[in-house]
Structure formats: structure tokens, C-alpha cells
C-alpha positions in Angstrom: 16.6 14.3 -10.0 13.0 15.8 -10.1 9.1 14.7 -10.1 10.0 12.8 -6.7 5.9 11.7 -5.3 5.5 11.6 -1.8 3.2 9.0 -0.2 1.8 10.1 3.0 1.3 6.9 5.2 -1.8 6.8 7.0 -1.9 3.7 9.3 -0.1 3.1 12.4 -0.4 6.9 13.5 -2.0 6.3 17.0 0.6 8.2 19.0 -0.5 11.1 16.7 -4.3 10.8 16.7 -7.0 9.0 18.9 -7.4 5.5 17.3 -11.6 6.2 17.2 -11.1 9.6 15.6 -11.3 8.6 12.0 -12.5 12.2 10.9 -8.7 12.9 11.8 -7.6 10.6 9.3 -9.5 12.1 6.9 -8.5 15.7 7.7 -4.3 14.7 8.0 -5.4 13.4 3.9 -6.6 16.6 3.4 -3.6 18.4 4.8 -1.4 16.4 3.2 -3.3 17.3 -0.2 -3.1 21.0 0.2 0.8 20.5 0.7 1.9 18.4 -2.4 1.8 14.8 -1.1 1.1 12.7 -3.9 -0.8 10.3 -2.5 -2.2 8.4 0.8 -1.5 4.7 1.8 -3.2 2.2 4.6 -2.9 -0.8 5.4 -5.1 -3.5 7.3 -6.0 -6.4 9.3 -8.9 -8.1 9.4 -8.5 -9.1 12.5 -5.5 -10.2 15.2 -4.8 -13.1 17.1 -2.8 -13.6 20.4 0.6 -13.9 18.5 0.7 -10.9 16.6 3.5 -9.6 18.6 5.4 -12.7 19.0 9.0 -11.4 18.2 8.2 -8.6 20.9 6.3 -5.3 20.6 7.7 -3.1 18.6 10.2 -0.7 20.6 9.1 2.9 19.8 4.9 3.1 18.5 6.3 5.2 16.4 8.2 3.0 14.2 5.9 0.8 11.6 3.7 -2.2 12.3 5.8 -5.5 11.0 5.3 -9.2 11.1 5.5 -10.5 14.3 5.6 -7.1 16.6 2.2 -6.1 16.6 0.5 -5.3 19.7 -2.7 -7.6 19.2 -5.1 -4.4 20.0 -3.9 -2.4 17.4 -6.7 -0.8 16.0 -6.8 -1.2 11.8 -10.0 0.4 10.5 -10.9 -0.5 7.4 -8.7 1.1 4.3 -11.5 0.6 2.0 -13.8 2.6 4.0 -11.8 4.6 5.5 -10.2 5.6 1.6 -13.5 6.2 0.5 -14.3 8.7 3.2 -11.2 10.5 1.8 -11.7 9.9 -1.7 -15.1 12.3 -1.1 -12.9 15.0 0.7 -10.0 15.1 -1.5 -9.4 15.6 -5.5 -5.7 15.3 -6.7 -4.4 12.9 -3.8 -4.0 9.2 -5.0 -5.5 6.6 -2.7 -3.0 3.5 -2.1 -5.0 0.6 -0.6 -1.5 -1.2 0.8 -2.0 -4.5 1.9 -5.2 -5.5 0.7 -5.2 -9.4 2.3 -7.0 -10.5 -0.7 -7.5 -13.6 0.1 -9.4 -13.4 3.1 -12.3 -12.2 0.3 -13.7 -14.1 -2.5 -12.5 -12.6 -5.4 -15.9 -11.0 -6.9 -16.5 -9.3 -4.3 -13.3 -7.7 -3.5 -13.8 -6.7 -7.6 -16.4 -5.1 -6.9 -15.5 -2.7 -4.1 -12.4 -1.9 -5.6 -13.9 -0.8 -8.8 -16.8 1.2 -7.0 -14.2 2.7 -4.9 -11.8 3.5 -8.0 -14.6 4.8 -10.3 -16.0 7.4 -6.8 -12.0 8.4 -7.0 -12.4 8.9 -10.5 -9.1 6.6 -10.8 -7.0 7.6 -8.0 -7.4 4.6 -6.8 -3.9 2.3 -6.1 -4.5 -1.1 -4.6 -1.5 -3.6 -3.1 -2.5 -7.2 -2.7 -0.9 -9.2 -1.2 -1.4 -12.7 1.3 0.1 -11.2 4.3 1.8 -13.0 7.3 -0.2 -13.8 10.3 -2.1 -17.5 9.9 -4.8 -17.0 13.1 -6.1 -14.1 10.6 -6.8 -17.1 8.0 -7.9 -19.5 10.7 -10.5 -16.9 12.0 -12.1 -16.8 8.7 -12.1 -20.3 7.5 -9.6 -19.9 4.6 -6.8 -21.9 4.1 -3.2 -20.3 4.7 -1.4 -22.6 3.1 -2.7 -22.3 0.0 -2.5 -18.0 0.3 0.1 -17.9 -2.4 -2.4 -19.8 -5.2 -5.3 -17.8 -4.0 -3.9 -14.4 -4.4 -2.7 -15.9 -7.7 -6.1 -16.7 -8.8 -7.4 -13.3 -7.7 -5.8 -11.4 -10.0 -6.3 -13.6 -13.1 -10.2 -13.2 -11.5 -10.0 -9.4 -11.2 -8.5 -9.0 -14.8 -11.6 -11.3 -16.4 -14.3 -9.7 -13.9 -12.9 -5.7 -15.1 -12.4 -6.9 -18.5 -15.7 -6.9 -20.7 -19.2 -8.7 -19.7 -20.2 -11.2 -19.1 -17.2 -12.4 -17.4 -16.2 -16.1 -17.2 -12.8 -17.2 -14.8 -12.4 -21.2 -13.9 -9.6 -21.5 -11.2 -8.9 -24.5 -9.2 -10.2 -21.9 -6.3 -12.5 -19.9 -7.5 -14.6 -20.0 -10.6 -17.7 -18.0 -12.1 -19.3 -18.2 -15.6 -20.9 -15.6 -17.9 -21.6 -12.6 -14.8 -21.6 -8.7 -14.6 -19.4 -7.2 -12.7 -20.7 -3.8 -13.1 -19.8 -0.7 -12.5 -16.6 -1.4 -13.7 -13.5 0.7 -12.8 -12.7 4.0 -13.8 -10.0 2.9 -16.6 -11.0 0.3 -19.0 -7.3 -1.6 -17.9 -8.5 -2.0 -14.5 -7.7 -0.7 -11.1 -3.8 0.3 -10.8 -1.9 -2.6 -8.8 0.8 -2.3 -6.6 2.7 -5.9 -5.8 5.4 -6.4 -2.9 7.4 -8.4 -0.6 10.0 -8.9 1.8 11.9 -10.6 -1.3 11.8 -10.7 -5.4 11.1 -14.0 -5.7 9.9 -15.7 -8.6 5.9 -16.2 -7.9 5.9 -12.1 -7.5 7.9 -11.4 -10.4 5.9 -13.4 -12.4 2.4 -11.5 -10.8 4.4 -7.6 -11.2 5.1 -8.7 -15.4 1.7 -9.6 -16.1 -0.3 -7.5 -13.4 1.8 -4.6 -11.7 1.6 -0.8 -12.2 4.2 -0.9 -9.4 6.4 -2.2 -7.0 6.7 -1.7 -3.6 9.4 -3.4 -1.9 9.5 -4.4 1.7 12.9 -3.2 3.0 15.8 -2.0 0.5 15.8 -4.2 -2.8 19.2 -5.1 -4.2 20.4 -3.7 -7.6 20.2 -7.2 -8.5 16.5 -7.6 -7.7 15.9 -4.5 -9.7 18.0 -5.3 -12.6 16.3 -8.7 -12.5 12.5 -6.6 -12.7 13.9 -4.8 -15.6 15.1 -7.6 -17.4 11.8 -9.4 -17.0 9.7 -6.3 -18.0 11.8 -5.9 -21.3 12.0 -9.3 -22.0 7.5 -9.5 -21.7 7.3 -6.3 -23.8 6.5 -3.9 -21.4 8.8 -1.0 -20.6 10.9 -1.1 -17.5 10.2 2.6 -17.1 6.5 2.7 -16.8 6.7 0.4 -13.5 6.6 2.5 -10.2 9.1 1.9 -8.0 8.2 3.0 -4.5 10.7 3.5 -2.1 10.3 4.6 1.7 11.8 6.4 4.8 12.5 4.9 7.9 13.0 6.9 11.3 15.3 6.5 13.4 14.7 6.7 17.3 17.0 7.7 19.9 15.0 5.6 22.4 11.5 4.4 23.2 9.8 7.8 23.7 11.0 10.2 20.9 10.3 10.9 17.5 13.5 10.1 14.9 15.1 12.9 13.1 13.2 14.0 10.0 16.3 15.3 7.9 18.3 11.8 8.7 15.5 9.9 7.4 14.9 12.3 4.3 19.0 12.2 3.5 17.9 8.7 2.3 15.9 9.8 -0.9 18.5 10.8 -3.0 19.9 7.0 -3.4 16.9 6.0 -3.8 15.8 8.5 -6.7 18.9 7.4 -8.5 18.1 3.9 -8.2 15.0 4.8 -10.3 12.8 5.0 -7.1 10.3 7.4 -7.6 7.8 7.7 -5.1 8.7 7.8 -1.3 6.5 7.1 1.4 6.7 9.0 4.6 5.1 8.5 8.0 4.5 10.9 10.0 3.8 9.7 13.8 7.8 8.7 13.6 8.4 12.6 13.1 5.7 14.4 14.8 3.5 14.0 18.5 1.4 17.1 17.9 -1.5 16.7 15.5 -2.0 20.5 15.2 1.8 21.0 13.4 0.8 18.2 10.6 -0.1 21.0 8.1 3.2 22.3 9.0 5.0 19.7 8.5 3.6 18.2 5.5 4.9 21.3 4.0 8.3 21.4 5.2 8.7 17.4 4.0 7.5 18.7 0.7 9.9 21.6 0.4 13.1 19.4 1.9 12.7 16.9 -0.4 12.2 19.1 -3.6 15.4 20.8 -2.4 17.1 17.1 -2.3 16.3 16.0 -5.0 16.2 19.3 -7.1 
């Protein structure tokens, strides 16, 4: 087992750093540049309504912002802004836009800022759409949630004509546009690489990963079924299973609700996953680490524990 990438993820980290220092952020990137993290990943909300945290806040801030146990002040900056303020300080670090709610955006303009984003990161750019979970998000902003899954749907099929060559024509039962330029386009003439994910595999996304997906990047631990059925489906479209990512993760965890989860129990993990054909593992830091000033540090030792794991 070799070439393992580590993905640093940047969101939820507030027991870490001051939610309004961004310029942290941007500087934990860094650090995790210098050390041999592959790449970055945020995610986002627009906004949050009264219910985020319905099934109960989570029990440790360390662990990871789910459905339903979200404390409805949870600060989430925006990842395309904040990505591109990284993109500047960084060179070699990918940039994984995770959770993009797509369709909260008409599809144009989300094209757009994506490319621009993707050509000023010279293609490091990564992007996961997806249609979320939490409807007062939808309600806030006039778009229907029931009809998320279609949306997202048509987005793609949008974002493929409108990266494709000009002038660009898409007629969905959503959206539709006729003969513009969507210009600059992104850095590759393929498009913007596209992460897709969910809770499960079901058929909707499997459909969206064969004809769209650079990558997959389950919620929670995928059967070998589920990934045996990706394969299949891959093959069976032409394409070859091996050039999808497949992005696995760590997961602390905590003794109780004040302290940080064992770092070499959560990195024992990656092995199993790297056999599975899981390639790239993200990592979060806060659930590790309360003292911003040992990040460097520790960035470095994940780096050099994992490369001995999975030597």
C-alpha cells in the first residue's frame, strides 16, 4: 500500500481557531501544504434555520457537523471564498469544495465561479455537489426542496454544456439557456473535477458518479457491495473503475465531551480502507488537537504515521 493522499478538513474547526479569524484558515492550508497534505476540503451552509440541531447538538465540537446536530450558530464562511483566499497562498495543495448546495444557485452562475476559481488554482480545484439536508435553507431562498434531487440533476448536465465549447445551449425542465458564453472557462478543457456522495449508493447518484464523477466520497463506510456495484457500473459505461477516487475518512473517537479522540486509533483505520481501493483520506484536525500553535506539528506527524501504515 503506497501513494495514500491526505485531505486536511478545514470546516468545523472552531474549538481550534476563532470562528472570525479566517486568515487562520488560510495559514492551517498553508501548514498543511508544507507537510504533505494533499489537499484541503470545506464545506457550507448558506444559511441555518432553528432545527438544525434537532436530533441534539452534537456531544463533543469536536466531532463533525451532521444532519440534524448542528448548533444553528455555527459559523460556515463561504468555501468558495474562503478557497480562493487559499488557492493565492498555496501551490501544490488541491482545493475540495465539499458540499457545494448547488441548488440553492442557478446553475450559470455557480459555472461561473467555479471555473474562475479552478482556472486562479490552475486546476486544483475539486468540487462536491450535492442537495444537502436541511429544507428551512431551501425555504429561506425561495427554491423548492422537493424537487433538490432534479435540480442538482440538471446542474450538472448545465455545467458540462456551459464548460463545454461556446456558445452554450442547455433546455431543462428547470433551467434553460440558449447560445451564451460562459467564459473564462476552467482550467481543463473536461471541466472542473467533481466529487459526488451520499449517505447511500443509490441509483440517482450512481447514475450522476458514471457520467459526471472524478470521485466518490461516501458518507459513512460503503459496503463492498456498494463498491463492487460502482465498479461494475463504471466498466460496464466504458470508463475504468480505477481512475475514480475513492475517498475515505477518519473518525475520532472521544472519551467524553471535553477531550480530543486518540489520533493513532483513528489513523489504525486507513489500512482497511487503502485495501478497499480507498485512496485518499480525510483528516480533521480540531478532533485531535486544541492548540492552534502545534498544527504544523501535527500535520507532520499525521503525514509520517500514515506513510509508515500504509508503507
Amino acid at each position: 500500500m503506497s501513494g495514500v493522499r491526505l485531505v486536511h478538513v478545514l470546516s468545523e474547526n472552531w474549538t481550534l481557531t476563532p470562528p472570525r479569524d479566517l486568515r487562520a484558515l488560510v495559514r492551517m492550508a498553508q501548514e498543511a501544504e508544507d507537510a504533505g497534505f494533499d489537499a484541503v476540503m470545506l464545506s457550507e451552509h448558506v444559511v441555518l434555520g432553528p432545527v438544525a440541531d434537532a436530533d441534539g447538538p452534537m456531544a463533543n465540537p469536536r466531532d463533525y457537523a451532521l444532519p440534524g446536530n448542528q448548533d444553528p450558530v455555527m459559523p460556515w464562511p463561504s468555501s468558495l471564498v474562503l478557497l480562493s483566499a487559499i488557492a493565492a497562498a498555496t501551490t501544490t495543495l488541491r482545493l475540495a469544495a465539499s458540499a457545494i448546495i448547488a441548488p440553492l444557485r442557478h446553475p450559470l452562475l455557480l459555472a461561473k465561479d467555479l471555473a474562475t476559481l479552478d482556472l486562479l488554482a490552475e486546476g486544483r480545484l475539486v468540487v462536491q455537489p450535492t442537495v444537502s439536508w436541511h429544507e428551512p435553507e431551501y425555504t429561506a431562498l425561495g427554491v423548492p426542496f422537493a424537487t433538490r434531487g432534479a435540480l442538482l440533476d440538471e446542474h450538472l448536465a448545465a455545467w458540462h454544456a456551459a464548460w463545454g465549447p461556446s456558445p452554450a445551449s442547455f433546455h431543462g425542465e428547470h433551467y434553460r439557456f440558449a447560445d451564451v458564453w460562459v467564459e473564462p472557462k476552467p482550467f481543463r478543457p473536461d471541466g472542473v473535477r467533481l466529487w459526488l456522495g451520499s449517505s447511500t449508493l443509490h441509483d440517482r447518484l450512481l447514475r450522476r458518479l458514471v457520467r459526471y464523477g472524478h470521485g466518490w466520497n461516501p458518507l459513512g463506510r460503503p459496503t463492498d457491495e456498494d463498491v463492487a456495484r460502482l465498479r461494475g457500473a463504471l466498466a460496464e459505461a466504458g470508463r475504468d473503475p480505477d481512475g475514480l477516487e475513492l475517498v475515505g475518512g477518519t473518525r475520532g473517537r472521544f472519551p467524553d465531551a471535553d477531550s480530543v479522540a486518540d489520533l493513532d486509533e483513528a489513523l489504525a483505520t486507513i489500512p482497511p480502507q487503502v485495501e478497499r481501493g480507498f485512496t485518499s483520506i480525510c483528516v480533521k484536525p480540531s478532533q485531535f488537537l486544541d492548540d492552534a500553535s502545534a498544527h504544523a506539528a501535527w500535520c507532520r506527524e499525521v503525514v509520517a504515521k500514515v506513510a509508515g501504515l500504509t508503507r
